[in-house]
Steps between C-alpha positions, in 0.01 A plus 500: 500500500217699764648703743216519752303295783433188365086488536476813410695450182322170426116701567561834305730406189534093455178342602293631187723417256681141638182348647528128425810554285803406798683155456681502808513719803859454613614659823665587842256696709655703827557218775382546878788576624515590835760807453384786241715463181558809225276304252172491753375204638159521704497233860210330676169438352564857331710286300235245402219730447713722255657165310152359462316821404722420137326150452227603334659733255780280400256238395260759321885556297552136420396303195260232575810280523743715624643467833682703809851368618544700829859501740376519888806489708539376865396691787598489894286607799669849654756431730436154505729167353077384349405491140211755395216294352418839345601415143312174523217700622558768202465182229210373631292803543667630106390155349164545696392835407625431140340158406796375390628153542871469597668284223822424672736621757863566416794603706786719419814356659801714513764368675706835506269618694608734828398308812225625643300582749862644611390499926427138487687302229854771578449565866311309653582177321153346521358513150674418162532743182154585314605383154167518300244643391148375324375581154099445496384412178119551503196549188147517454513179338563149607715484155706812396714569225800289602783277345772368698672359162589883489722483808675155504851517676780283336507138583770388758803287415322196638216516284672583183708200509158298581350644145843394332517146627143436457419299811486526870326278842134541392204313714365607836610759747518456863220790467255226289567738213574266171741614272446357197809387255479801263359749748837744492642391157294849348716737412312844541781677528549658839311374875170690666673682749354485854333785679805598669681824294866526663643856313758648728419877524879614523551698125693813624551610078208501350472767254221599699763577761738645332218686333366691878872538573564708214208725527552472874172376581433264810412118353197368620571298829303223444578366148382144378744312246391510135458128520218505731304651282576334158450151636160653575450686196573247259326214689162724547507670142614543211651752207238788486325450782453782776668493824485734784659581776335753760756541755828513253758642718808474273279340177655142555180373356484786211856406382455104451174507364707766177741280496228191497321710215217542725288831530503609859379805745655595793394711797727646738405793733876669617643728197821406628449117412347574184830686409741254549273224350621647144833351583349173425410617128809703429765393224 
């Protein structure tokens, strides 16, 4: 793991010697947050000039089939109950100045989550909770490394009974789809999930907790669950392959791609966070 600023790192000790050779770019930049957090996060088109000035070198990193899964979270106009369009604006001008195409969009639904924008959803009453946030899934190519037979979830009681009795109402949909009499009698042993992740964020044990507790270190305030980023890893890449993650904060990314048997780099730029990320190694 770098301790350092994350361009900087990338320019003076990684971009010689990993040019071309990055699966997957997995990570959770700094949102636009309208109120300074401990962790730095840039607002206004300061924001979008400084997340786009990384385009370029995160695809001079990637293999010619690699590709960049990026978090951009939600963003609200100062003092006002309106959505920022600045993360919108922050994708388009990133997939812009980077040539890349954008694959697919994902969203990360956690329904634990706080409700927020407190003034108007716990005050005021005149917005509801902010309960997601998207993953952008973008490459060079039209057709990178990808395999969603890697991430099927487990079939649902319905359709596990339908593979055991061998039958079910086949013929045409309301939609004018056709569904053909052995259409869903395959069993490849789990469903495509959808696009939609739901992984509560509510883990108050981890051993990466218990690890900053015991050397009394502050945990990083803005942690993603593990399973964010293995549904990503393994879908995106496989054993041996190279995955990076330049803004690490507590090495979420780092710690799934070991335990996926992955190689990975991470960058972080606060000591302190690059501390108590070896909680998530230690035995």
């Amino acid at each position: 793991m770098y301790l350092g600023e994350s361009q900087e790192v990338i320019k003076t000790k990684l971009l010689k010697k990993y040019r071309k050779k990055v699966q997957l770019i997995f990570t959770s930049p700094p949102f636009p947050l309208n109120q300074k957090k401990k962790y730095g996060n840039l607002q206004g088109q300061e924001y979008v000039h400084w997340l786009v000035s990384f385009a370029p070198i995160f695809k001079e990193l990637l293999k010619p089939n690699g590709s960049i899964v990026m978090e951009i979270g939600n963003a609200w106009e100062p003092k006002r109950p309106v959505m920022s369009v600045l993360p919108l604006q922050s994708l388009l001008a990133f997939l812009q100045h980077g040539e890349l195409n954008l694959c697919q969009q994902f969203v990360w639904y956690n329904p634990a989550k706080l409700p927020t924008p407190a003034q108007w959803v716990n005050i005021e009453r005149s917005r509801v909770k902010d309960s997601y946030t998207n993953l952008w899934w973008m490459s060079p190519v039209e057709r990178p490394k990808a395999n969603n037979k890697r991430v099927l979830s487990e079939y649902s009681a319905s359709m596990k009974k339908l593979l055991k009795r061998g039958k079910y109402n086949a013929g045409t949909r309301p939609s004018d789809h056709h569904i053909g009499a052995t259409s869903f009698l395959t069993n490849n042993k789990g469903a495509i999930p959808p696009n939609v992740l739901t992984f509560s964020n509510t883990h108050s044990n981890t051993k990466y907790q218990q690890y900053c507790r015991k050397k009394r270190l502050k945990p990083h305030p803005a942690r993603m669950p593990s399973s964010v980023a293995e549904f990503f890893i393994k879908f995106l890449s496989r054993p041996g392959d190279l995955v990076l993650d330049p803004f690490a904060g507590s090495n979420t990314t780092g710690a799934a791609a070991e335990m996926l048997k992955r190689r990975w780099i991470s960058i972080e730029m606060f000591r302190r966070y690059v501390t108590g990320s070896r909680g998530r190694f230690a035995r």
